[in-house]
C-alpha atoms as an extended CHARMM CRD file, in Angstrom:
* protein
*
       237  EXT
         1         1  UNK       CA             80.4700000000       14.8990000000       53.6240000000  PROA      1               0.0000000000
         2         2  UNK       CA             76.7350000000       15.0990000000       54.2430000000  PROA      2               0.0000000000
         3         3  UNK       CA             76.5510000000       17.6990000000       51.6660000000  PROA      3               0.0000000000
         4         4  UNK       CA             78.0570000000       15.7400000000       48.8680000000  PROA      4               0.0000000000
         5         5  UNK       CA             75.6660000000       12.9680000000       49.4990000000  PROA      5               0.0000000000
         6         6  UNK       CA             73.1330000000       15.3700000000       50.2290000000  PROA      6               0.0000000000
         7         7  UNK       CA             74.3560000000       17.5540000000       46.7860000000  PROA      7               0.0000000000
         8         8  UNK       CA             74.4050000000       13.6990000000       45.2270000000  PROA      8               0.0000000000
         9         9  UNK       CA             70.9570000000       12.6600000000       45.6390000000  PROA      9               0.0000000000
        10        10  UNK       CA             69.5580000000       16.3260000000       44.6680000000  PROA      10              0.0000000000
        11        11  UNK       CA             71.2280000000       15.8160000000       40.9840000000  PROA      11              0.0000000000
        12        12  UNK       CA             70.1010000000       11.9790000000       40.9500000000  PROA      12              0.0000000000
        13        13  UNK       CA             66.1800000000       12.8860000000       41.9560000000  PROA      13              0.0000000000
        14        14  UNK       CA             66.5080000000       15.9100000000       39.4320000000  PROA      14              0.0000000000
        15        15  UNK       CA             67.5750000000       13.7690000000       36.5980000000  PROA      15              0.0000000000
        16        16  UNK       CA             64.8740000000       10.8120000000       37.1050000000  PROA      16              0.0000000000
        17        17  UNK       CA             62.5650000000       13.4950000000       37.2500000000  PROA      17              0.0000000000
        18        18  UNK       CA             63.3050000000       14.9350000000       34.0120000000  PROA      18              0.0000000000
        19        19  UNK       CA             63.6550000000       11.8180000000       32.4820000000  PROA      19              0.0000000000
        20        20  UNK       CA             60.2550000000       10.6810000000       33.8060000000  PROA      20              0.0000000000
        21        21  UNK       CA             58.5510000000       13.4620000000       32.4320000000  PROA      21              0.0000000000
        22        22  UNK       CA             60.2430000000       13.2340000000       29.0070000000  PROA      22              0.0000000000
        23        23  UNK       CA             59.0250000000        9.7450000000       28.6240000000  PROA      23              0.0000000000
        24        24  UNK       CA             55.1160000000       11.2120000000       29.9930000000  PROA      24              0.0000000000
        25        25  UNK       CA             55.2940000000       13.6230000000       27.5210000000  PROA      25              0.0000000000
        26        26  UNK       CA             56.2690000000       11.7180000000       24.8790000000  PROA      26              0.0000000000
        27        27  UNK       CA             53.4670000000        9.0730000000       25.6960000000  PROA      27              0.0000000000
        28        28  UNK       CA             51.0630000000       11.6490000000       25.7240000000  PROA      28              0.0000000000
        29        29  UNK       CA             51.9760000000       13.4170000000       22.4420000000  PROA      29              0.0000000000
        30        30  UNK       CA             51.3940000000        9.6290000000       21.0920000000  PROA      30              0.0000000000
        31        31  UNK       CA             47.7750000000        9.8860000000       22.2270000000  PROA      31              0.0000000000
        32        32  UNK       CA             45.0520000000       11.7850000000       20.7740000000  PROA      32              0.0000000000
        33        33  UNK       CA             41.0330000000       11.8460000000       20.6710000000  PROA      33              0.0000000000
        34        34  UNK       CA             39.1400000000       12.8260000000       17.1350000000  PROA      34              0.0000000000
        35        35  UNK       CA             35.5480000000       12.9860000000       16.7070000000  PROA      35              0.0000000000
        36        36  UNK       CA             34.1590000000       12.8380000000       13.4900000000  PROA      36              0.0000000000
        37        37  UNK       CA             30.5980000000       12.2010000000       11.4690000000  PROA      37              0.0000000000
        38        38  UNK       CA             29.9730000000        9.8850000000        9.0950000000  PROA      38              0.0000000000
        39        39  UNK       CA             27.4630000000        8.8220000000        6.8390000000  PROA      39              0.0000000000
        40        40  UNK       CA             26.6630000000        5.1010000000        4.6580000000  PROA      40              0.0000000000
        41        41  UNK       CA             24.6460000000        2.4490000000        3.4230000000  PROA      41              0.0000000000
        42        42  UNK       CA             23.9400000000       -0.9150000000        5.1010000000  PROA      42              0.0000000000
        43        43  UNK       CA             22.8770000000       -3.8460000000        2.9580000000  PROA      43              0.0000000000
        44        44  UNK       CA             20.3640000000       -6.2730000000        5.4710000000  PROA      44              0.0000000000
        45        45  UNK       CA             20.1230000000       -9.9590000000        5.4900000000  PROA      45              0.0000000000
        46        46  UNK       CA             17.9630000000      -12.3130000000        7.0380000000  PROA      46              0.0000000000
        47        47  UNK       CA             19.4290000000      -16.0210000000        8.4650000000  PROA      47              0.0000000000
        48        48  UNK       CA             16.7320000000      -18.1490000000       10.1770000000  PROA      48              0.0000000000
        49        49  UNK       CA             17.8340000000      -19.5890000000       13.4830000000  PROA      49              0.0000000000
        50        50  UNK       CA             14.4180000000      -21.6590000000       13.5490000000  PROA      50              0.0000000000
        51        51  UNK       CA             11.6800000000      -22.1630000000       11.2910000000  PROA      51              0.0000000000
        52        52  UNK       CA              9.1220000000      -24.1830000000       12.8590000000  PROA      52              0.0000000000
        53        53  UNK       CA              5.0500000000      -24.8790000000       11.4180000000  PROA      53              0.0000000000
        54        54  UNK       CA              3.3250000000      -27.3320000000       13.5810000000  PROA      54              0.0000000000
        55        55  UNK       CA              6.5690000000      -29.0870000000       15.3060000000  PROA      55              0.0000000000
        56        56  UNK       CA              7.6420000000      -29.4710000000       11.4010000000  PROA      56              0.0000000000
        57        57  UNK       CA             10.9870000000      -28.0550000000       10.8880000000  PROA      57              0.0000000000
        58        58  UNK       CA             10.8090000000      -25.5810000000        7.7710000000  PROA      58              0.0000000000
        59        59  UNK       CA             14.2300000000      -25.9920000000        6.1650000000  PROA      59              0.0000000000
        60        60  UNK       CA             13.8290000000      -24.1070000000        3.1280000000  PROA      60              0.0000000000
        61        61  UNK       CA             14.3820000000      -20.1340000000        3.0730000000  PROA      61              0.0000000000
        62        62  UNK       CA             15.2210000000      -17.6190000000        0.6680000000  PROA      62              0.0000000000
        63        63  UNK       CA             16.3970000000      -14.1330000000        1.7540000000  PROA      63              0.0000000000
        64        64  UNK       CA             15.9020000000      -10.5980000000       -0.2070000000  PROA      64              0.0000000000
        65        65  UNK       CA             19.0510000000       -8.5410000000        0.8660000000  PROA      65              0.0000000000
        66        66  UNK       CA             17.7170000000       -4.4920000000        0.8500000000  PROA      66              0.0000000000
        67        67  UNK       CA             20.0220000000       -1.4160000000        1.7780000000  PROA      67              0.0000000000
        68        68  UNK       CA             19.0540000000        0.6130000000        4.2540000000  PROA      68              0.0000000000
        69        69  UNK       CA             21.1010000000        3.9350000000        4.9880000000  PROA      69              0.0000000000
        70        70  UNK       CA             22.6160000000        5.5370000000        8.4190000000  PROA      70              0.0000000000
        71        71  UNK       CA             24.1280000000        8.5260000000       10.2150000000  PROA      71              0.0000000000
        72        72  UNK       CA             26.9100000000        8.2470000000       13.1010000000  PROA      72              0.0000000000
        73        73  UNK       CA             28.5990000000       10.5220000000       15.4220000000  PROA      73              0.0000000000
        74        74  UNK       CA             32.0510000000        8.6350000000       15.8340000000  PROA      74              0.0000000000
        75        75  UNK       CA             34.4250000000        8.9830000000       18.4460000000  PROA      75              0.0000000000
        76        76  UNK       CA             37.9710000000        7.5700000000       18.9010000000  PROA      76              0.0000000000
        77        77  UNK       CA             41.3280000000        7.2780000000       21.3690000000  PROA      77              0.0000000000
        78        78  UNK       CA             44.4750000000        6.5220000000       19.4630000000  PROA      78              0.0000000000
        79        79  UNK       CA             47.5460000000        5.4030000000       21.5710000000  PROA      79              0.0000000000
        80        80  UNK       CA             50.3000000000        5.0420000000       19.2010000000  PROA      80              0.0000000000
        81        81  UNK       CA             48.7610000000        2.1150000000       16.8030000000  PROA      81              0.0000000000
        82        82  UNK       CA             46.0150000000        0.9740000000       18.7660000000  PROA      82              0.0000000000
        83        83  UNK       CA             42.3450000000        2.5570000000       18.5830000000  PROA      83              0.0000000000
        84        84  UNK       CA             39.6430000000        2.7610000000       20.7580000000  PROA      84              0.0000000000
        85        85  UNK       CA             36.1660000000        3.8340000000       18.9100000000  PROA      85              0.0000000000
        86        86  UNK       CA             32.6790000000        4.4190000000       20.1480000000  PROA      86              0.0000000000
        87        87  UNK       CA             29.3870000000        6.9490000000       19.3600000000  PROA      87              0.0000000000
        88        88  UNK       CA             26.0720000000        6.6250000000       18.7530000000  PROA      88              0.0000000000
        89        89  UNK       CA             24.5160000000        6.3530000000       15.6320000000  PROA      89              0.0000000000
        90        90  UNK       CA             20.7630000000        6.2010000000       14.2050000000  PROA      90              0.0000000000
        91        91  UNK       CA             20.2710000000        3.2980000000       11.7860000000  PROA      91              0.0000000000
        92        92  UNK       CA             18.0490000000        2.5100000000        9.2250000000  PROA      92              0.0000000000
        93        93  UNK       CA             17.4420000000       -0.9130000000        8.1330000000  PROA      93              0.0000000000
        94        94  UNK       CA             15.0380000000       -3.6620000000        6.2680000000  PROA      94              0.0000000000
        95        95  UNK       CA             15.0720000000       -6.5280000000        4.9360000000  PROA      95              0.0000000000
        96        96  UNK       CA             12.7220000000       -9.6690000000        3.6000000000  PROA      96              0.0000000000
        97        97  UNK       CA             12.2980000000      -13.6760000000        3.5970000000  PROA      97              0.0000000000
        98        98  UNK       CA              9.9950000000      -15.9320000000        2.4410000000  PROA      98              0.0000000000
        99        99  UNK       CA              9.6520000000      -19.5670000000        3.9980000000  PROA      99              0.0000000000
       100       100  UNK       CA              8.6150000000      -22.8530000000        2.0440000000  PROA      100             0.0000000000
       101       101  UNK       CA              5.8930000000      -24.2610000000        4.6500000000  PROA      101             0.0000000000
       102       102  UNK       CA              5.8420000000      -27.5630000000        2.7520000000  PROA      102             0.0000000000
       103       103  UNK       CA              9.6410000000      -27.6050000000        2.8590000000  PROA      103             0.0000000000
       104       104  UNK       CA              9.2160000000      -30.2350000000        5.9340000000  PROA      104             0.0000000000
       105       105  UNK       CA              7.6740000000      -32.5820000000        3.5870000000  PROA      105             0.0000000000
       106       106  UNK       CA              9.9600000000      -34.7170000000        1.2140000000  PROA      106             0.0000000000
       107       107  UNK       CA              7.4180000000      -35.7340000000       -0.9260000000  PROA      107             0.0000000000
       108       108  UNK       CA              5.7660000000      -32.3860000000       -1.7970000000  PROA      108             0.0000000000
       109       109  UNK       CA              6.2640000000      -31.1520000000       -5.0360000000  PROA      109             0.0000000000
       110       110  UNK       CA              4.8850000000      -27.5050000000       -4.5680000000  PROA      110             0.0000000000
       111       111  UNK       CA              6.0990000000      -24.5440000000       -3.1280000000  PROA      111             0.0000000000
       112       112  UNK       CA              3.7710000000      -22.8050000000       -0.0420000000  PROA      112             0.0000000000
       113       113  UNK       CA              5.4970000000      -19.5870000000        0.6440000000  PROA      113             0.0000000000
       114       114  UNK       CA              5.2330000000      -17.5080000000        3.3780000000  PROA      114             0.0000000000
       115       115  UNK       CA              6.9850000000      -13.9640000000        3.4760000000  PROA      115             0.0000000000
       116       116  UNK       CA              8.2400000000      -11.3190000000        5.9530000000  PROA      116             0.0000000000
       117       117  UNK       CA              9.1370000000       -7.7810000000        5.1860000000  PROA      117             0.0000000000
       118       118  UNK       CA             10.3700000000       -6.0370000000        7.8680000000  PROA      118             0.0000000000
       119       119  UNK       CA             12.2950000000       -2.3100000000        9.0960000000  PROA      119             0.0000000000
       120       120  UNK       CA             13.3970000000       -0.8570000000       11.8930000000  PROA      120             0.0000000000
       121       121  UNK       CA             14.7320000000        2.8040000000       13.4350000000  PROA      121             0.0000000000
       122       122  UNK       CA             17.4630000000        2.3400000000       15.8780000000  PROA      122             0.0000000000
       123       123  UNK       CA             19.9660000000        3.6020000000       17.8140000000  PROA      123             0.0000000000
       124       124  UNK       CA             23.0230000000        1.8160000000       17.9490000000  PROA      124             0.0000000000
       125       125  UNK       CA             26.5670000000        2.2730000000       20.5430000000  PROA      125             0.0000000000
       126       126  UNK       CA             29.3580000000        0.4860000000       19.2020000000  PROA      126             0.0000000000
       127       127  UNK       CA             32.6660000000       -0.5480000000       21.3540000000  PROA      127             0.0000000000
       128       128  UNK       CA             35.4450000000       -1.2930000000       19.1080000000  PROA      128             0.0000000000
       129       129  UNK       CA             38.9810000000       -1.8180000000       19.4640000000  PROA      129             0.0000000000
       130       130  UNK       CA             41.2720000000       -1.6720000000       16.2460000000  PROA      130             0.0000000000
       131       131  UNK       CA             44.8790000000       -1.6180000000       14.9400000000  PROA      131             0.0000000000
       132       132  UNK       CA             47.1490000000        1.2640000000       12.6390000000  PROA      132             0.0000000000
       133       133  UNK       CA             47.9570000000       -1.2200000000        9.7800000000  PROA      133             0.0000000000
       134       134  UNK       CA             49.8690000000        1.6040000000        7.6090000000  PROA      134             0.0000000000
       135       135  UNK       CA             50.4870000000        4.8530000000        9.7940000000  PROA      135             0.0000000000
       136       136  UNK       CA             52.3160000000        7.2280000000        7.3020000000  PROA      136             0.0000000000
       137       137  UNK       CA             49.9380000000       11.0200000000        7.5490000000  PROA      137             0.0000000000
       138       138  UNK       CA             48.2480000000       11.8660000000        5.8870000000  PROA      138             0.0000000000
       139       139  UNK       CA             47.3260000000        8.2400000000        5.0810000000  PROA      139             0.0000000000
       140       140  UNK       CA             46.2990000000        5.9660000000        7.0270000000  PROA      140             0.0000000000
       141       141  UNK       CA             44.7510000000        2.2910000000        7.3660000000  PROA      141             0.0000000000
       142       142  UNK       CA             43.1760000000        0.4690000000       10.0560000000  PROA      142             0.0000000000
       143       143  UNK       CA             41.0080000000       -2.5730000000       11.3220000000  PROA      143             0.0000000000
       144       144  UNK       CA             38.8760000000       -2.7350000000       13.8240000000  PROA      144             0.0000000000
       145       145  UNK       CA             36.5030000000       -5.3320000000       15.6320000000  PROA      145             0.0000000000
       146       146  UNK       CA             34.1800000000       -5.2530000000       18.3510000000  PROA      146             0.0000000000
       147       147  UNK       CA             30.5420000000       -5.5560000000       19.3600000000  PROA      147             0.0000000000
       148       148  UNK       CA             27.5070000000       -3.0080000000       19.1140000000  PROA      148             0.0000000000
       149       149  UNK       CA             24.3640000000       -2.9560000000       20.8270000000  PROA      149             0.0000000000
       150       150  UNK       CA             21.3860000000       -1.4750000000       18.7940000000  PROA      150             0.0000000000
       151       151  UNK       CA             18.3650000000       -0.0720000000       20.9980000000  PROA      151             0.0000000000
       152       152  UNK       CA             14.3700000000       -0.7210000000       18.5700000000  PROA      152             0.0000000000
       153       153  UNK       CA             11.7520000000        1.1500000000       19.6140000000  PROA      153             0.0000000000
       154       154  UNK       CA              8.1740000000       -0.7620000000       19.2710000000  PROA      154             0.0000000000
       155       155  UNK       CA              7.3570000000        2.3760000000       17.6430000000  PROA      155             0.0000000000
       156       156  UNK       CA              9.9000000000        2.1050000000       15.1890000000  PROA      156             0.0000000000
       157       157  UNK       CA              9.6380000000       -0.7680000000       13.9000000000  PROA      157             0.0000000000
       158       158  UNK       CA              6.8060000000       -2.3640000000       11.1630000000  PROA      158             0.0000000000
       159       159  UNK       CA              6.7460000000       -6.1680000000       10.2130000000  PROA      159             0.0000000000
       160       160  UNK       CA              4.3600000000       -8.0120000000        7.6200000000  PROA      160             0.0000000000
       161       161  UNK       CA              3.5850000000      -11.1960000000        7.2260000000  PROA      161             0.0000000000
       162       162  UNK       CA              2.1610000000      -12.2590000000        3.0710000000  PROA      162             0.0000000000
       163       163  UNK       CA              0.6480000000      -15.5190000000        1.8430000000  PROA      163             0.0000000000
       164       164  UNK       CA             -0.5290000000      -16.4460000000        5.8330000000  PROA      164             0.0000000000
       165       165  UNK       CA             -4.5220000000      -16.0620000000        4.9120000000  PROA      165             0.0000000000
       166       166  UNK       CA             -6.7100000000      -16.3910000000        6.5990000000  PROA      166             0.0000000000
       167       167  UNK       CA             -4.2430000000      -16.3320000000        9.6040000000  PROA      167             0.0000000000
       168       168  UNK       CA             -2.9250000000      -12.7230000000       10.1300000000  PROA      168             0.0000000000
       169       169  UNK       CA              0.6010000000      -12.9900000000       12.0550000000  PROA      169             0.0000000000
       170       170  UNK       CA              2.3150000000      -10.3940000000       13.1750000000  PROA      170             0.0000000000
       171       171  UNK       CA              5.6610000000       -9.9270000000       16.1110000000  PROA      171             0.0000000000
       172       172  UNK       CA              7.3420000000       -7.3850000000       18.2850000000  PROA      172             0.0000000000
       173       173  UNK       CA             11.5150000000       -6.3760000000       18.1600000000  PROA      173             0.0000000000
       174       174  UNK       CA             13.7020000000       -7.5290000000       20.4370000000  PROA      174             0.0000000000
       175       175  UNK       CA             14.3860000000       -3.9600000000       22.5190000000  PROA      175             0.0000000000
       176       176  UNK       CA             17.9050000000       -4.8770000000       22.7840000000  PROA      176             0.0000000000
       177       177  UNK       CA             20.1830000000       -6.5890000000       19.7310000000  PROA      177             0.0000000000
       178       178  UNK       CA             23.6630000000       -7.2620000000       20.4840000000  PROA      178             0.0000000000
       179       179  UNK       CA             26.2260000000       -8.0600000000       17.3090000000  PROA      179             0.0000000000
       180       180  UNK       CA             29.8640000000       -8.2630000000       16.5700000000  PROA      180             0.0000000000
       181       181  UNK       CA             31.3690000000       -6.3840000000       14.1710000000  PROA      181             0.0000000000
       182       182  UNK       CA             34.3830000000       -6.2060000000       11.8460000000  PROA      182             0.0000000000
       183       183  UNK       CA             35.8560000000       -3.7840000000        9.7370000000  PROA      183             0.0000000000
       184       184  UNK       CA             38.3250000000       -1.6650000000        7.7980000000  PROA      184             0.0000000000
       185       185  UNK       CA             38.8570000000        2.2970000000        7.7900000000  PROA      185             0.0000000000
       186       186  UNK       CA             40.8620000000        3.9970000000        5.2750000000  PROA      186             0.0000000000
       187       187  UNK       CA             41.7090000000        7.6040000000        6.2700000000  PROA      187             0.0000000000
       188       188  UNK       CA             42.9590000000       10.4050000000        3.7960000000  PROA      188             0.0000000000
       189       189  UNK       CA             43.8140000000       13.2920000000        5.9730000000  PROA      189             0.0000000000
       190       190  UNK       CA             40.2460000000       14.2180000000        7.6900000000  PROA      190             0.0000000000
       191       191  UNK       CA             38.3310000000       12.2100000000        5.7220000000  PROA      191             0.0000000000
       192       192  UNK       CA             38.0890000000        8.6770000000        5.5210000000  PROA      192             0.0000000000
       193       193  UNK       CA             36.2550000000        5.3570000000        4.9030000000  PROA      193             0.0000000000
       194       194  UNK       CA             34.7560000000        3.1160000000        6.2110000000  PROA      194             0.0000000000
       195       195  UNK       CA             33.6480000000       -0.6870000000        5.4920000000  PROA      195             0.0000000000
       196       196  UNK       CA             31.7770000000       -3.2220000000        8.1960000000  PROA      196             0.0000000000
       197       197  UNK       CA             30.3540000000       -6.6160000000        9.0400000000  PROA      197             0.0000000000
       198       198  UNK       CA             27.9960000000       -7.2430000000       11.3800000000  PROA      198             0.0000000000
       199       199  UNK       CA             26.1160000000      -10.0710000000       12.6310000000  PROA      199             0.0000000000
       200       200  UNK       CA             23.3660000000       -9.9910000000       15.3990000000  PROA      200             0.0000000000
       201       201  UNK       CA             24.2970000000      -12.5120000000       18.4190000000  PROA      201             0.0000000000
       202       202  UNK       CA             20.6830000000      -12.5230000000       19.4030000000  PROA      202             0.0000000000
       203       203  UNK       CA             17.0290000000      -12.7290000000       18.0450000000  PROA      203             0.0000000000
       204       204  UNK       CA             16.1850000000       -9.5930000000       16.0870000000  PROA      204             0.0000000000
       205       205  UNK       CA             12.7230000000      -10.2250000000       17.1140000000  PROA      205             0.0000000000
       206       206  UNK       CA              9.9790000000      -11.5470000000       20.1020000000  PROA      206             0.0000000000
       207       207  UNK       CA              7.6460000000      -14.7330000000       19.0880000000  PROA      207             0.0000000000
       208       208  UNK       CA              5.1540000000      -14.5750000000       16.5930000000  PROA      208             0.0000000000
       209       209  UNK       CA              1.4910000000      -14.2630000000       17.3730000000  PROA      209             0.0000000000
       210       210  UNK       CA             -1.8930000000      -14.0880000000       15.4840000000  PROA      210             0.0000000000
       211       211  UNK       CA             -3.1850000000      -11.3660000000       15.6810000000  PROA      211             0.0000000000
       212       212  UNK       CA             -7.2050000000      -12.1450000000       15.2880000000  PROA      212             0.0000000000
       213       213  UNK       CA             -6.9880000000      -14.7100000000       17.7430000000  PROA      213             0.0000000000
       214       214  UNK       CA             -8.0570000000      -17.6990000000       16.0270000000  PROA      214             0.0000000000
       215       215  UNK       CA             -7.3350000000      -21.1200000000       17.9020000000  PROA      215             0.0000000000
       216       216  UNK       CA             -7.2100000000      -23.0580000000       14.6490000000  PROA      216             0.0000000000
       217       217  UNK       CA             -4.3290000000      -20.8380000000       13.3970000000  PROA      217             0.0000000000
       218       218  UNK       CA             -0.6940000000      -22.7770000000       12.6010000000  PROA      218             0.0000000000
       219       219  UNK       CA              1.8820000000      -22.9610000000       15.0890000000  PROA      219             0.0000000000
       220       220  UNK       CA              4.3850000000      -20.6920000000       12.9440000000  PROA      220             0.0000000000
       221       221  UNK       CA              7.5940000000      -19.5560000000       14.6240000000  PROA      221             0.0000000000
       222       222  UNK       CA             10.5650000000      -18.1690000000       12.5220000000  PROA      222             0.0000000000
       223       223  UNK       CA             13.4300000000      -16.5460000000       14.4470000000  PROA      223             0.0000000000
       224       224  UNK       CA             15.6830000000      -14.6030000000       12.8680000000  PROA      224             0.0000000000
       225       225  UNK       CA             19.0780000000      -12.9040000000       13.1610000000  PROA      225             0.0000000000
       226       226  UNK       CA             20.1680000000      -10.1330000000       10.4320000000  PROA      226             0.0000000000
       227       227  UNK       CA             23.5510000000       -9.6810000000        8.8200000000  PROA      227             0.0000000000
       228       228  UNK       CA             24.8030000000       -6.6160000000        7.2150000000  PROA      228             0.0000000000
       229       229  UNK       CA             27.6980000000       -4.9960000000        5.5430000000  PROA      229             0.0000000000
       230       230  UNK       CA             27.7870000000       -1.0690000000        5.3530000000  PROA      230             0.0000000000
       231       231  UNK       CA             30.0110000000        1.4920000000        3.3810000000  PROA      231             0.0000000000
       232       232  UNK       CA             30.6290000000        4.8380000000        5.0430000000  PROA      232             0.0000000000
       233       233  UNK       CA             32.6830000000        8.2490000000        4.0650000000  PROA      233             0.0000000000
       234       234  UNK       CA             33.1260000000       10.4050000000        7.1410000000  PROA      234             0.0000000000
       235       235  UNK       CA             35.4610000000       13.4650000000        8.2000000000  PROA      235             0.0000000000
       236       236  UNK       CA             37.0210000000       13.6050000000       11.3430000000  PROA      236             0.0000000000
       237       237  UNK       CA             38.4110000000       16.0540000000       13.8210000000  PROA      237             0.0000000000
């Protein structure tokens, strides 16, 4: 009698067993990692968060949108239809504004410009999560969102100030820039692309200062937060 149970619970154990690792295996064949590279173009624009002269608030702004270009080592963990995406990428951007500093005043009928034309090297980590919309190979289509954090050198990065004389102004990047991010990737076999929105969360930049020193300069402060949207082609592995 002990036997038979014994005999019993052998073929039981044996058979969960099996079907456990069936159902492993088959959850790992859904999972894969690719790397890939990629390369784009980011198009940079400028939103002021405050625009101050002298306790005036400056209202007016207008922005110049310029494309700056980038390279990315991209990584990602696919379980089933969900992604998981990181790297590291270098980034090149820049991008100009100019601010009306009689903007404050309703009655003014002239225009007092002040402009700010700025770039910046940086190295940016993004941490994205993202869903298989079509998942037919070789094609493929995703979206993604997430945020990045982009790391600016001091030495990297160049800012000037037009139209402030005789007041020379200058500033120094914020070291750290968080954004969030949103996107599409279209994937044809190994290669695919790639298209992105991303808007910083915090100041892109420190406070102004004047540079010579001089007491009777304006009280100017302009903070700023950049937008962009990129295009990318890439090939994974």
């Amino acid at each position: 009698m002990r036997l038979r149970v014994l005999a019993t619970l052998c073929i039981i154990l044996t058979a969960t067993s099996a079907m456990a690792q069936e159902s492993l295996g088959r959850q790992f064949q859904s999972t894969n990692f690719n790397w890939g590279v990629r390369i784009g173009f980011a198009a940079t624009g400028t939103y002021l968060t405050k625009a101050v002269m002298n306790d005036h608030k400056l209202p007016d702004y207008t922005q110049d949108t310029q494309v700056g270009n980038f390279i990315a080592l991209q990584l990602r963990l696919t379980a089933k239809s969900v992604l998981f995406q990181t790297g590291v990428g270098l980034n090149f951007n820049k991008s100009s504004f100019f601010v009306d500093r009689n903007s404050w005043d309703p009655e003014s009928t002239t225009r007092d410009e002040v402009g700010c034309s700025y770039s910046a090297l940086s190295l940016t980590i993004p941490l994205q999560v993202g869903y298989h919309v079509i998942d037919r190979p070789p094609y493929r289509m995703s979206i993604f969102t997430g945020p990045r954090l982009r790391f600016v050198p001091s030495k990297y990065y160049s800012v000037e100030y037009t139209n402030t004389d005789p007041y020379v102004y200058s500033d120094s990047p914020a070291s750290l820039v968080s954004g969030w991010t949103a996107g599409m990737s279209i994937q044809i076999g190994r290669t695919f692309l790639d298209f992105e929105y991303e808007a910083t969360i915090n100041n892109v930049s420190y406070g102004m200062y004047e540079t010579t020193g001089n007491p009777s300069a304006p009280d100017l402060t302009l903070n700023r937060r950049v937008s962009m949207i990129s295009f990318s082609y890439g090939i994974i592995f």
